[in-house]
mmCIF file of the N, C-alpha and C atoms, coordinates in Angstrom:
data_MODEL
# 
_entry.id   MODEL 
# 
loop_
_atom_site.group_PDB 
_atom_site.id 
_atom_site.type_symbol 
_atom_site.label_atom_id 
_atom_site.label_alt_id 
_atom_site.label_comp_id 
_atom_site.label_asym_id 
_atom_site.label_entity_id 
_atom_site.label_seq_id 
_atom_site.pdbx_PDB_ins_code 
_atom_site.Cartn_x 
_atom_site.Cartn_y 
_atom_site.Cartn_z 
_atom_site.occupancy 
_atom_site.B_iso_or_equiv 
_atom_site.pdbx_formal_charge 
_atom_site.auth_seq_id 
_atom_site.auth_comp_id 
_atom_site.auth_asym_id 
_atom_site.auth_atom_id 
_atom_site.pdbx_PDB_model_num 
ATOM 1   N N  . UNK A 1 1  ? -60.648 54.167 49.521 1.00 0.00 ? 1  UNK A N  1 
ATOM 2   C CA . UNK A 1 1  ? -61.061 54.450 48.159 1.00 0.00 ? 1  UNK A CA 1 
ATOM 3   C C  . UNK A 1 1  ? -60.054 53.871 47.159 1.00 0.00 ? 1  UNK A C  1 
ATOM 4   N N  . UNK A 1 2  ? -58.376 53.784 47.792 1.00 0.00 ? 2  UNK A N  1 
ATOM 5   C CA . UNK A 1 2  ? -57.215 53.531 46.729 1.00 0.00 ? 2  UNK A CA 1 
ATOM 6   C C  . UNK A 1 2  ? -57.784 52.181 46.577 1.00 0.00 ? 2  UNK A C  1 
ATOM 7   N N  . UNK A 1 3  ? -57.887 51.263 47.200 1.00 0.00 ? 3  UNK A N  1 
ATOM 8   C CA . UNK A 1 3  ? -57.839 49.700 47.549 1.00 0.00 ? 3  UNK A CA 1 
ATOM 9   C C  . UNK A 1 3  ? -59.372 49.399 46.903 1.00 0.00 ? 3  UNK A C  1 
ATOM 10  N N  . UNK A 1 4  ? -60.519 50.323 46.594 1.00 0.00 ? 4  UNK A N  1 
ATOM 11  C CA . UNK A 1 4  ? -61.493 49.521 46.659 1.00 0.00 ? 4  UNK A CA 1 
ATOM 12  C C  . UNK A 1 4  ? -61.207 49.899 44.710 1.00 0.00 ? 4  UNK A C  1 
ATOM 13  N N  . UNK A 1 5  ? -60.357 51.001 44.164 1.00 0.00 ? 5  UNK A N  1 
ATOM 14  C CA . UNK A 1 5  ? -60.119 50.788 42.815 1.00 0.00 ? 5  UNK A CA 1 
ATOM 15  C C  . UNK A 1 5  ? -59.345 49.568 42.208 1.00 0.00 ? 5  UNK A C  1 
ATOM 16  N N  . UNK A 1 6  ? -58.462 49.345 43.318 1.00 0.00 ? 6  UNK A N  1 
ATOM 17  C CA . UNK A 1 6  ? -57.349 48.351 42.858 1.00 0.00 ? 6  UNK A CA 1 
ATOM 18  C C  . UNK A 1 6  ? -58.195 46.926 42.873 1.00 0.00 ? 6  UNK A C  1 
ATOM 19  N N  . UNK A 1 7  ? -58.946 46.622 43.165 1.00 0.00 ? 7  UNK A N  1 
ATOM 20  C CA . UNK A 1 7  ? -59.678 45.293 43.585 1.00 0.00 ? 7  UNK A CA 1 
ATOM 21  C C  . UNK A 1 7  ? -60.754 45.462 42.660 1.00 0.00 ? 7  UNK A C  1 
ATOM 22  N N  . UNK A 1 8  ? -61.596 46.173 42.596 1.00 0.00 ? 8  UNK A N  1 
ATOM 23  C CA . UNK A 1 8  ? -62.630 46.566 40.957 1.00 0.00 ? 8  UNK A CA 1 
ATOM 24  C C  . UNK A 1 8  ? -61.203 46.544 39.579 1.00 0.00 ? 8  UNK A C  1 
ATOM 25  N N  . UNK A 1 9  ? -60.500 46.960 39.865 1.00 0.00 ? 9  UNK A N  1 
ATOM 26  C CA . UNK A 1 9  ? -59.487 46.453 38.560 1.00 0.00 ? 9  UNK A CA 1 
ATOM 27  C C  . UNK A 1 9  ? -59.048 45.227 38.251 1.00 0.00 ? 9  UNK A C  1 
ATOM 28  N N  . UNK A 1 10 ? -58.392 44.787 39.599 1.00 0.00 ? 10 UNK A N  1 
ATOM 29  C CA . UNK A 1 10 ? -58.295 43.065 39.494 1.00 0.00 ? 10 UNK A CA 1 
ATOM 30  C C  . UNK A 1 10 ? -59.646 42.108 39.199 1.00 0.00 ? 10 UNK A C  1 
ATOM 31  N N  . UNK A 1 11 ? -60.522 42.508 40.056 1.00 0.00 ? 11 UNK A N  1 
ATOM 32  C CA . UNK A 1 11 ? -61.480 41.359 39.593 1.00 0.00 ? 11 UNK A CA 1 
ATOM 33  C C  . UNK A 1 11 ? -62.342 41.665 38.507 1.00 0.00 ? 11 UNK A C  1 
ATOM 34  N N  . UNK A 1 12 ? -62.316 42.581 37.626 1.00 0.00 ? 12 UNK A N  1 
ATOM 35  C CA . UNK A 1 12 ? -63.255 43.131 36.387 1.00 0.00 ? 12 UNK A CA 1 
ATOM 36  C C  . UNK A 1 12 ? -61.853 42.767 35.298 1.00 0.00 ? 12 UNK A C  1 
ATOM 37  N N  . UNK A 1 13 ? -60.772 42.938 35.322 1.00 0.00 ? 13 UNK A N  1 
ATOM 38  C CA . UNK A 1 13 ? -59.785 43.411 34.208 1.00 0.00 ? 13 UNK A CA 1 
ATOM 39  C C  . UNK A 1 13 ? -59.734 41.740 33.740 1.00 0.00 ? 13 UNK A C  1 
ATOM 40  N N  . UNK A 1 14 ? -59.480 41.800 32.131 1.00 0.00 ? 14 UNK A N  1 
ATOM 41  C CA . UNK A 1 14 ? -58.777 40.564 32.079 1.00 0.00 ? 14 UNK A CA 1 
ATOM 42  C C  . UNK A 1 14 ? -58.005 40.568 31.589 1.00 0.00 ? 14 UNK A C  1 
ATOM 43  N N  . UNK A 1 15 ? -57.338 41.520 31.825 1.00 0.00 ? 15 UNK A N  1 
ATOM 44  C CA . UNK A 1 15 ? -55.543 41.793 32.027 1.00 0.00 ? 15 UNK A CA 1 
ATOM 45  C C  . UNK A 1 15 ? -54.835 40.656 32.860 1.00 0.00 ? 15 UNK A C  1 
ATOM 46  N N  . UNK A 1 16 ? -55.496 40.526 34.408 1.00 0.00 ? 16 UNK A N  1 
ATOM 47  C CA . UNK A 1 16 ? -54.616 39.816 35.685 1.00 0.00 ? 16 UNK A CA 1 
ATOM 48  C C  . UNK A 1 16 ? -55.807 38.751 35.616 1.00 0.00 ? 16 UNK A C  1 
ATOM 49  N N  . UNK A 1 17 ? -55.212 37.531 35.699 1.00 0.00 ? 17 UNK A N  1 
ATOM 50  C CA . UNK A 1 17 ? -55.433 35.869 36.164 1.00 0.00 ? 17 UNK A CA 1 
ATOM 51  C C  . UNK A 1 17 ? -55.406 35.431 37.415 1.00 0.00 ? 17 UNK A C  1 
ATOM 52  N N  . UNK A 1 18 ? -56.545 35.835 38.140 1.00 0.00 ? 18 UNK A N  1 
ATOM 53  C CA . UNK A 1 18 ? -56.659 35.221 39.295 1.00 0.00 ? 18 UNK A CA 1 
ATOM 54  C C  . UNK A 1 18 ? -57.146 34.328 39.917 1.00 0.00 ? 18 UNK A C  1 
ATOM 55  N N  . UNK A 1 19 ? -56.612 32.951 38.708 1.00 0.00 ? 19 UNK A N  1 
ATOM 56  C CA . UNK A 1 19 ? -57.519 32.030 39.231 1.00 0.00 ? 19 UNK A CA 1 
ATOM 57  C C  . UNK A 1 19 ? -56.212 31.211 40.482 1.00 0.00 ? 19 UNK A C  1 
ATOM 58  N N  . UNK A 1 20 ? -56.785 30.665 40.868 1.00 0.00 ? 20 UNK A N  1 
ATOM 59  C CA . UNK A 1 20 ? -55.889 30.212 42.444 1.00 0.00 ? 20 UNK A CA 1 
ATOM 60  C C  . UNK A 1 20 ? -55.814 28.356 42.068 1.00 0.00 ? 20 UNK A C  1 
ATOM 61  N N  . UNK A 1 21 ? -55.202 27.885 41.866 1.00 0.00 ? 21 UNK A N  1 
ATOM 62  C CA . UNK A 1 21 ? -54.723 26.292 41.924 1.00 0.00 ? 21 UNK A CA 1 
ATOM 63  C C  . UNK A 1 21 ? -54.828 25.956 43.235 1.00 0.00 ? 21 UNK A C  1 
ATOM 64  N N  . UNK A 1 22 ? -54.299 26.302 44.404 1.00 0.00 ? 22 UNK A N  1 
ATOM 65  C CA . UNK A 1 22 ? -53.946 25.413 45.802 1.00 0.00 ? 22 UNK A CA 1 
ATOM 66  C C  . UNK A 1 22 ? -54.410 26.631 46.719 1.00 0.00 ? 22 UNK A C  1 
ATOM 67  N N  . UNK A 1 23 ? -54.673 26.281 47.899 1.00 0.00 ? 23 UNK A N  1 
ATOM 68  C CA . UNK A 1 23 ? -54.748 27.253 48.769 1.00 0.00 ? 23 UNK A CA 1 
ATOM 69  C C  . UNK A 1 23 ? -54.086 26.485 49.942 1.00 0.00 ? 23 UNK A C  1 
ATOM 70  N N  . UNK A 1 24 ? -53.381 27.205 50.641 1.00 0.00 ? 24 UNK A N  1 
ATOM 71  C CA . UNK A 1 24 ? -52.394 26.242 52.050 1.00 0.00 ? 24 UNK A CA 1 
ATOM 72  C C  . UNK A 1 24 ? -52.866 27.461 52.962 1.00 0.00 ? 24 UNK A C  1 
ATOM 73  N N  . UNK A 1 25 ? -53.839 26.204 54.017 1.00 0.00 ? 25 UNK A N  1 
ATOM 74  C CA . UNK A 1 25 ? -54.487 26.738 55.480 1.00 0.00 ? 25 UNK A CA 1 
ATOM 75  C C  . UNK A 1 25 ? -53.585 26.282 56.525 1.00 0.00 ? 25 UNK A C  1 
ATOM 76  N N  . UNK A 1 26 ? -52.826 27.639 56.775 1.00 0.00 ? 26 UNK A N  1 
ATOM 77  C CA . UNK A 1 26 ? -52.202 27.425 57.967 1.00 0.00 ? 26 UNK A CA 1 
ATOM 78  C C  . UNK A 1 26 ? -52.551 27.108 59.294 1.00 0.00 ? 26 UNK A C  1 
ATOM 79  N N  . UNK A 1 27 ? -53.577 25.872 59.928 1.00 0.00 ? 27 UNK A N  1 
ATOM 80  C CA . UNK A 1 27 ? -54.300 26.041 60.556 1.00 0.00 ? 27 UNK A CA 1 
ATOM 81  C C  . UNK A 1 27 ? -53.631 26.204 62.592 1.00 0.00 ? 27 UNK A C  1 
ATOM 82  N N  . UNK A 1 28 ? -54.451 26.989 62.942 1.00 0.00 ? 28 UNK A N  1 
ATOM 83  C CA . UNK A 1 28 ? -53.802 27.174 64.456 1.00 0.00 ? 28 UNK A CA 1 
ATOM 84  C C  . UNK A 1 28 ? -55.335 27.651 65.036 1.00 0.00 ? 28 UNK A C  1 
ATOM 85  N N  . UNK A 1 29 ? -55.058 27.214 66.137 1.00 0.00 ? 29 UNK A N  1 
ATOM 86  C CA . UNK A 1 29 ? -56.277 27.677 66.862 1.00 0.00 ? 29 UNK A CA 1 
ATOM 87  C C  . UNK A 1 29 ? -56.399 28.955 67.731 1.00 0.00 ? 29 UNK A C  1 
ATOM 88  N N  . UNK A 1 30 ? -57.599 29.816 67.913 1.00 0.00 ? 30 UNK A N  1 
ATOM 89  C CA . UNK A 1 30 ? -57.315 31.049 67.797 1.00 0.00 ? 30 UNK A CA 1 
ATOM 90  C C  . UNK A 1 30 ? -56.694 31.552 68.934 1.00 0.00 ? 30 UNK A C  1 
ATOM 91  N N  . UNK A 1 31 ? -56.485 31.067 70.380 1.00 0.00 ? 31 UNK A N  1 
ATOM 92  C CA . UNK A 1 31 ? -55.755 31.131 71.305 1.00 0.00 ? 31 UNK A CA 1 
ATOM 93  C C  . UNK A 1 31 ? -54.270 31.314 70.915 1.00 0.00 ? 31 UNK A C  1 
ATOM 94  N N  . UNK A 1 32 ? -53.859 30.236 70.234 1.00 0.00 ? 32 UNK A N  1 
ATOM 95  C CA . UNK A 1 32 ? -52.220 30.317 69.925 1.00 0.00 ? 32 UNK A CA 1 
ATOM 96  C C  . UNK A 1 32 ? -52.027 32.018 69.008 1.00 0.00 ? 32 UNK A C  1 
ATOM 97  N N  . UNK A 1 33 ? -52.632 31.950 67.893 1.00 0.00 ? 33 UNK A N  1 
ATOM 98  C CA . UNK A 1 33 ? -52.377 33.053 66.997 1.00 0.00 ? 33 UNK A CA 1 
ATOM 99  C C  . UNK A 1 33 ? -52.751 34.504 67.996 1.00 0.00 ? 33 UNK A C  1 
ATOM 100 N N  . UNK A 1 34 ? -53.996 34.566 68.831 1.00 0.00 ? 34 UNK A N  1 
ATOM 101 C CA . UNK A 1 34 ? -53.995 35.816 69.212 1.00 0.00 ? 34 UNK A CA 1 
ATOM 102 C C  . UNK A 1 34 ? -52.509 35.955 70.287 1.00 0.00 ? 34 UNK A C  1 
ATOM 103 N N  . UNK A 1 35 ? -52.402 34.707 71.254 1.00 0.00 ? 35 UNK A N  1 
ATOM 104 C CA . UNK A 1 35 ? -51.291 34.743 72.039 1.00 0.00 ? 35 UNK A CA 1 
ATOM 105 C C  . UNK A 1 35 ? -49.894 35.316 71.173 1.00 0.00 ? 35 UNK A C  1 
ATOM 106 N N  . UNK A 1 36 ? -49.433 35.031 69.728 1.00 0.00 ? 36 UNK A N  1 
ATOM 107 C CA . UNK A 1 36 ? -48.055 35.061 69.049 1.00 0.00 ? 36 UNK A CA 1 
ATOM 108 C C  . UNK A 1 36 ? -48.375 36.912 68.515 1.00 0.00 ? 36 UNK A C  1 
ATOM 109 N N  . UNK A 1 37 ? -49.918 37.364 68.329 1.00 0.00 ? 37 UNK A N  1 
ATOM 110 C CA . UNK A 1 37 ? -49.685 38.557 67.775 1.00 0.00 ? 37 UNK A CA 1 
ATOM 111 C C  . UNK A 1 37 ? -49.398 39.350 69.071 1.00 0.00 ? 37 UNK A C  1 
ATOM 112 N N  . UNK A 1 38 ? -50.344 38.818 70.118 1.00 0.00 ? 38 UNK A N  1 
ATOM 113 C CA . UNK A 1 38 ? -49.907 39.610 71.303 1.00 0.00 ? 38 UNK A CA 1 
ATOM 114 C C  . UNK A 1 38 ? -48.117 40.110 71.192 1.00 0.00 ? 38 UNK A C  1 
ATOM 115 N N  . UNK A 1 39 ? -48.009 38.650 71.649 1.00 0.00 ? 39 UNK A N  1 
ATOM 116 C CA . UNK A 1 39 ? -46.230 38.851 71.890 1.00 0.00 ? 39 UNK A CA 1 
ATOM 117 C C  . UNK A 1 39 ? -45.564 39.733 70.857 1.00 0.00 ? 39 UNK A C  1 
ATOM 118 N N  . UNK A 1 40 ? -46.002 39.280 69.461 1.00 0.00 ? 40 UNK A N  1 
ATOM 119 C CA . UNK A 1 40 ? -45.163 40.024 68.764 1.00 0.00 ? 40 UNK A CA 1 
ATOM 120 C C  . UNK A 1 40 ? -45.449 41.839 68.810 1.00 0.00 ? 40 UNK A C  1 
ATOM 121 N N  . UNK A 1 41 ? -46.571 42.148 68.917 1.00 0.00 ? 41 UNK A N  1 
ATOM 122 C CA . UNK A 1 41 ? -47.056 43.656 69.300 1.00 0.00 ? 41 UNK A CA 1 
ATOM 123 C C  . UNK A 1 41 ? -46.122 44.215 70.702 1.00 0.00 ? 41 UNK A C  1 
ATOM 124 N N  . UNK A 1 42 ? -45.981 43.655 71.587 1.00 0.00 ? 42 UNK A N  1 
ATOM 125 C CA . UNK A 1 42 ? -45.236 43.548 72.854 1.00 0.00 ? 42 UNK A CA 1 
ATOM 126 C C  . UNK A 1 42 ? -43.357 44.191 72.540 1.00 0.00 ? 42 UNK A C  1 
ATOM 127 N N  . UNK A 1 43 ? -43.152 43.000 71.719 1.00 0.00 ? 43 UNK A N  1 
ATOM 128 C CA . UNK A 1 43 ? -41.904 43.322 70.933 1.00 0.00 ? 43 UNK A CA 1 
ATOM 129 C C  . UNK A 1 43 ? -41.252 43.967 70.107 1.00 0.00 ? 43 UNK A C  1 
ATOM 130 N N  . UNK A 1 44 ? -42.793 44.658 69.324 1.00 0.00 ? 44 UNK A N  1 
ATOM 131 C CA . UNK A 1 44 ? -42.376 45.785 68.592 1.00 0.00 ? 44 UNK A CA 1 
ATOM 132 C C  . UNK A 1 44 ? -41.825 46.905 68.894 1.00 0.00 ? 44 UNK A C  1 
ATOM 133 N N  . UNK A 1 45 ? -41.495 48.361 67.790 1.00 0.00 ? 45 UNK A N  1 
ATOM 134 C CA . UNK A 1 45 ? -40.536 49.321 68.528 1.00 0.00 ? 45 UNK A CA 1 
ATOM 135 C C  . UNK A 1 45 ? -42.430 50.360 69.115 1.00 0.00 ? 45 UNK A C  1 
ATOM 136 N N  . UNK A 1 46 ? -43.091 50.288 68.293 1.00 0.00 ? 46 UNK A N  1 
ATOM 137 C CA . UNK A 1 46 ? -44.184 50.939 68.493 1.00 0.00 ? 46 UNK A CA 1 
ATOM 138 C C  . UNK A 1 46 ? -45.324 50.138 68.845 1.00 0.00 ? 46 UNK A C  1 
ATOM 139 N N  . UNK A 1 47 ? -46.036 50.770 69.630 1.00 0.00 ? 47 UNK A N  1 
ATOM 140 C CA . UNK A 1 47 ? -47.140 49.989 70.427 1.00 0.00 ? 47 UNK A CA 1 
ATOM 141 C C  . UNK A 1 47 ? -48.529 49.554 69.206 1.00 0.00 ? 47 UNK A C  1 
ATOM 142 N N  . UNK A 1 48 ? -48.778 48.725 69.506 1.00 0.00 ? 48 UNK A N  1 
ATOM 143 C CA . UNK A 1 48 ? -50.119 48.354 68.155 1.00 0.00 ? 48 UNK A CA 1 
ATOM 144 C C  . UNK A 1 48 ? -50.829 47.984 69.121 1.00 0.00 ? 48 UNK A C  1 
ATOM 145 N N  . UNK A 1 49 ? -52.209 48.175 68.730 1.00 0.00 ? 49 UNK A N  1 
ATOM 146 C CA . UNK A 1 49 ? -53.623 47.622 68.734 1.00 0.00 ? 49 UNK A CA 1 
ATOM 147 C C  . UNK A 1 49 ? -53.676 46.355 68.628 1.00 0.00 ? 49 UNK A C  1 
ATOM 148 N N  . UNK A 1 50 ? -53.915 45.401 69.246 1.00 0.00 ? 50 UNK A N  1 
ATOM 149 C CA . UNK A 1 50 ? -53.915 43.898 68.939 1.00 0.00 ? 50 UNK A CA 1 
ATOM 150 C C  . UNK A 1 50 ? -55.842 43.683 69.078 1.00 0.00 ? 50 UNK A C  1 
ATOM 151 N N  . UNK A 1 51 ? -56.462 42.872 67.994 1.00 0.00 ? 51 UNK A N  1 
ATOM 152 C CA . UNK A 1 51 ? -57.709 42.231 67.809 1.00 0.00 ? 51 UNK A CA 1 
ATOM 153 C C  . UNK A 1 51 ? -57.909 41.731 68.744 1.00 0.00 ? 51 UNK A C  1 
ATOM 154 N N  . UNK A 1 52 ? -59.315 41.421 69.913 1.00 0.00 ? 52 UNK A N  1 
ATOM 155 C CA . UNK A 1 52 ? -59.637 40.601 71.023 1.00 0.00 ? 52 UNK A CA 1 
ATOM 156 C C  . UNK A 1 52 ? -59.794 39.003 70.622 1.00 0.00 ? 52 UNK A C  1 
ATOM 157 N N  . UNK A 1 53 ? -59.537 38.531 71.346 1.00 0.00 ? 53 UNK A N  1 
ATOM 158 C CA . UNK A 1 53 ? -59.600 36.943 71.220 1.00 0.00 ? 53 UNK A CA 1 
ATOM 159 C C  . UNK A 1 53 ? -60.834 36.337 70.641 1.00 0.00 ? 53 UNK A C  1 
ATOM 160 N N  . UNK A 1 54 ? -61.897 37.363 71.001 1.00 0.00 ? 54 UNK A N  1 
ATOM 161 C CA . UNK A 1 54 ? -63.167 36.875 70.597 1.00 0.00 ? 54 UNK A CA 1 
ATOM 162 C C  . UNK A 1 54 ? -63.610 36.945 68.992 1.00 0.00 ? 54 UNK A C  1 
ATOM 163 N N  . UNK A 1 55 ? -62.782 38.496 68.649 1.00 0.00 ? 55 UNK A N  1 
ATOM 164 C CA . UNK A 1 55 ? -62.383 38.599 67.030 1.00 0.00 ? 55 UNK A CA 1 
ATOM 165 C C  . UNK A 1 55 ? -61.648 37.045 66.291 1.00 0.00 ? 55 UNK A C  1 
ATOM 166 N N  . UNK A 1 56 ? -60.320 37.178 66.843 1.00 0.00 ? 56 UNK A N  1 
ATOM 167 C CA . UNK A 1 56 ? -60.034 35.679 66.472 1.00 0.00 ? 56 UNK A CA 1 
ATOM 168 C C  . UNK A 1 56 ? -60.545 34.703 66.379 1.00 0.00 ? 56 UNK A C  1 
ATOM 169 N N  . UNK A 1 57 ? -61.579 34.033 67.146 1.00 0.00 ? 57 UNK A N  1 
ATOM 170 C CA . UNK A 1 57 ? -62.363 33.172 67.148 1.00 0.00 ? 57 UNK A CA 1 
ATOM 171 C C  . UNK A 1 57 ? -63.454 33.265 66.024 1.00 0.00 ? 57 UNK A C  1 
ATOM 172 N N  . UNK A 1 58 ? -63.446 34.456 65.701 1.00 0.00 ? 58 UNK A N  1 
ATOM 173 C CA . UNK A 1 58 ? -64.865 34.506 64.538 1.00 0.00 ? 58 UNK A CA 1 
ATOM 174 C C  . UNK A 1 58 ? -64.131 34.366 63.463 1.00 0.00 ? 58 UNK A C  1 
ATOM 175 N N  . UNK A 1 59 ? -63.000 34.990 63.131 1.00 0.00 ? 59 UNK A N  1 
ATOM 176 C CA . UNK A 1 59 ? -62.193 34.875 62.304 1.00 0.00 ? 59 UNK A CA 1 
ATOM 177 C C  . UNK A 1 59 ? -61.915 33.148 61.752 1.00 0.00 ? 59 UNK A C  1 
ATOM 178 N N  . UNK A 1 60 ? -61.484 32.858 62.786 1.00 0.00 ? 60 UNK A N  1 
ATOM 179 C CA . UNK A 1 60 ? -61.096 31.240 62.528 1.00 0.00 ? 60 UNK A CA 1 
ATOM 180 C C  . UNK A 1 60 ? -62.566 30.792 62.276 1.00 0.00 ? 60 UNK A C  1 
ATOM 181 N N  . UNK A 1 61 ? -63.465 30.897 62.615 1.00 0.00 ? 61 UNK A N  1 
ATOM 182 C CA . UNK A 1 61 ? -64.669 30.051 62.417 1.00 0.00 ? 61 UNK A CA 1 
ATOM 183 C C  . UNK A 1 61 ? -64.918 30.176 60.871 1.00 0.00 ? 61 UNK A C  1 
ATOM 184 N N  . UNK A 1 62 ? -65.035 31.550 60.725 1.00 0.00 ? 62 UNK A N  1 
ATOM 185 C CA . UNK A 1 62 ? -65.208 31.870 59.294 1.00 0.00 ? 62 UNK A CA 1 
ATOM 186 C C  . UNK A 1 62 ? -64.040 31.097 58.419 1.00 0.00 ? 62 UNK A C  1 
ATOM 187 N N  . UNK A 1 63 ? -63.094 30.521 58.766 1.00 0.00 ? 63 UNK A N  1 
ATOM 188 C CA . UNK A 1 63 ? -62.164 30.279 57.941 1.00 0.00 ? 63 UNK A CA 1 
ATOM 189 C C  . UNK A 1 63 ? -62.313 28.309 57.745 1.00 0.00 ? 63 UNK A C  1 
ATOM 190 N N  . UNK A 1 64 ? -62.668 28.296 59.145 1.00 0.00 ? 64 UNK A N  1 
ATOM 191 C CA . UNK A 1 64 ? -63.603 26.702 58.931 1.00 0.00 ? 64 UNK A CA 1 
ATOM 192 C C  . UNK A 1 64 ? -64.582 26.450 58.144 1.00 0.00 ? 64 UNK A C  1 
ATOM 193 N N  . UNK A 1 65 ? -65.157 27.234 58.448 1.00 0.00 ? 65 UNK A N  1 
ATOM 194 C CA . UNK A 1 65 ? -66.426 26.869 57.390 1.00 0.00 ? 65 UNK A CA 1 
ATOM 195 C C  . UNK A 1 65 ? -66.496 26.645 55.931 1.00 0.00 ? 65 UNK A C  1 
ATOM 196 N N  . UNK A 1 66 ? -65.530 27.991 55.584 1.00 0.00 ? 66 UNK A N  1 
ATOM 197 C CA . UNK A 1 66 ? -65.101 28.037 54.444 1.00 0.00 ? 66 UNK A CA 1 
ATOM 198 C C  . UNK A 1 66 ? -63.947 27.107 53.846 1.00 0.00 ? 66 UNK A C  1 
ATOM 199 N N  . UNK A 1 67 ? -62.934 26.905 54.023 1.00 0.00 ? 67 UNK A N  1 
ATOM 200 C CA . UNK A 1 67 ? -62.199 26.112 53.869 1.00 0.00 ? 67 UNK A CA 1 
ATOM 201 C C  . UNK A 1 67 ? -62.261 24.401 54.276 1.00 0.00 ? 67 UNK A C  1 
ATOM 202 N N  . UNK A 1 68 ? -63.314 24.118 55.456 1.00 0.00 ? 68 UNK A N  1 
ATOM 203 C CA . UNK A 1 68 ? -63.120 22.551 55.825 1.00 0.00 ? 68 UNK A CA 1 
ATOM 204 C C  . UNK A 1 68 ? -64.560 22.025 55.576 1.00 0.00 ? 68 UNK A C  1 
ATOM 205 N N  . UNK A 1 69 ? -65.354 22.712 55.374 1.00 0.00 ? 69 UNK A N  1 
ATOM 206 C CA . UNK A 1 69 ? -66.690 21.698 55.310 1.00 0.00 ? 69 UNK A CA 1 
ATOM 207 C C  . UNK A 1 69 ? -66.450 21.630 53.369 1.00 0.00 ? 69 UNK A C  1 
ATOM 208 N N  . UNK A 1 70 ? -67.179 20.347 53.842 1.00 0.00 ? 70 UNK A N  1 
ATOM 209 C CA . UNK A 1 70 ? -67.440 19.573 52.398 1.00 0.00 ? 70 UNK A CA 1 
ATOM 210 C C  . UNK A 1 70 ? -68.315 20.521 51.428 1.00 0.00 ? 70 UNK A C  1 
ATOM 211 N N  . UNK A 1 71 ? -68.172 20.380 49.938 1.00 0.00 ? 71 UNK A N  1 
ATOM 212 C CA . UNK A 1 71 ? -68.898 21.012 49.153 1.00 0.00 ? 71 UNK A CA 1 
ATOM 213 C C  . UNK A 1 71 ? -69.359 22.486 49.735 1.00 0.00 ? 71 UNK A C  1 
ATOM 214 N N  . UNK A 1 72 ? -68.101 22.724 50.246 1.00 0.00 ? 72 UNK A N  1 
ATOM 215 C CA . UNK A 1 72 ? -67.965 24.354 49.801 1.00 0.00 ? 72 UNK A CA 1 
ATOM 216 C C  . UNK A 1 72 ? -67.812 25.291 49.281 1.00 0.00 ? 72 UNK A C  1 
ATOM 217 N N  . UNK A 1 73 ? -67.864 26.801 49.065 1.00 0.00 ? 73 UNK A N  1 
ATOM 218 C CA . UNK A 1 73 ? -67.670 27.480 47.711 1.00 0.00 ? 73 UNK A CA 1 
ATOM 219 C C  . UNK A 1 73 ? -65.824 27.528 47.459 1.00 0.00 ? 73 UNK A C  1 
ATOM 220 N N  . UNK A 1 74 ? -65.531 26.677 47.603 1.00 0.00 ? 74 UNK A N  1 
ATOM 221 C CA . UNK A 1 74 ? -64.085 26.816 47.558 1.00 0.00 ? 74 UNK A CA 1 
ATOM 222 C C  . UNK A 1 74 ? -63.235 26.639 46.323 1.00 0.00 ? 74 UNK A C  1 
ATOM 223 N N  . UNK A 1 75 ? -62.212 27.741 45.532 1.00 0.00 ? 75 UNK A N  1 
ATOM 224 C CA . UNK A 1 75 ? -62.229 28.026 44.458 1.00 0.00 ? 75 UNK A CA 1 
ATOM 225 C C  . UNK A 1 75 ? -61.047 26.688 44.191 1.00 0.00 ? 75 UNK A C  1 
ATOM 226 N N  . UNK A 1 76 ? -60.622 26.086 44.904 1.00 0.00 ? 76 UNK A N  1 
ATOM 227 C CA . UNK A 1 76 ? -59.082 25.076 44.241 1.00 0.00 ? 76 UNK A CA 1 
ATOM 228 C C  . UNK A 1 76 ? -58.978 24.107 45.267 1.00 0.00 ? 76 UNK A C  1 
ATOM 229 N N  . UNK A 1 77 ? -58.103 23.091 45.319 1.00 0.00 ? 77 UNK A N  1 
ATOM 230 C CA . UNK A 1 77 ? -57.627 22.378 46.849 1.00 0.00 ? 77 UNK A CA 1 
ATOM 231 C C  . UNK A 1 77 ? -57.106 22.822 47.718 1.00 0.00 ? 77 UNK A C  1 
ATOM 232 N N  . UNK A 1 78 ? -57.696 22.435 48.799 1.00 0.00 ? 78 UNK A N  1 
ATOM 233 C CA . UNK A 1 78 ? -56.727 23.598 49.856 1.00 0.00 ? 78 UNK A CA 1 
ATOM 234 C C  . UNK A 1 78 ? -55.741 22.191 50.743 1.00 0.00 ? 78 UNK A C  1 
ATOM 235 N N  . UNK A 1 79 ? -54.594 22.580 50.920 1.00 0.00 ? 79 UNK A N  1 
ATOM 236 C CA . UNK A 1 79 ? -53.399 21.785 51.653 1.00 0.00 ? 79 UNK A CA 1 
ATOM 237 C C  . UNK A 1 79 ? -54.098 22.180 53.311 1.00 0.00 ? 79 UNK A C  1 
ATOM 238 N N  . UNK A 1 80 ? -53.930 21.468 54.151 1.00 0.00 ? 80 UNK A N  1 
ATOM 239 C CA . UNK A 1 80 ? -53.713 22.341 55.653 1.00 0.00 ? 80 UNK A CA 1 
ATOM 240 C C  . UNK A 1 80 ? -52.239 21.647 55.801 1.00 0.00 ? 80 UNK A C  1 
# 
């Protein structure tokens, strides 16, 4: 409920400027990233929940689509 006020404030207020110039896609494929959260969950002092690989993969897809195909809704240039 805190988060869904704070985000109806940002994107209604025109107080805060959120328009975005660049966007930098860190790109990795979803094997590597689920493999580094693994490890890092592993290494922590408390045990976490890590996302299934198959999550990752939708994740990254969604982030292809959006970010690499041509004439997309994409708000600025994005760097990879």
């Amino acid at each position: 409920m805190f988060l869904c006020k704070w985000f109806k404030f940002l994107t209604e207020s025109s107080l805060v400027d959120l328009g975005v110039e660049l966007i930098v896609y860190l790109r990795t494929s979803p094997e590597v990233a689920w493999t580094r959260v693994k490890e890092q969950a592993f290494h922590s002092v408390k045990e976490e929940q890590v996302a299934s690989l198959e999550q990752f993969q939708k994740l990254h897809d969604l982030h292809e689509k959006w970010l690499m195909t041509p004439h997309s809704n994409v708000p600025s240039k994005v760097l990879v």
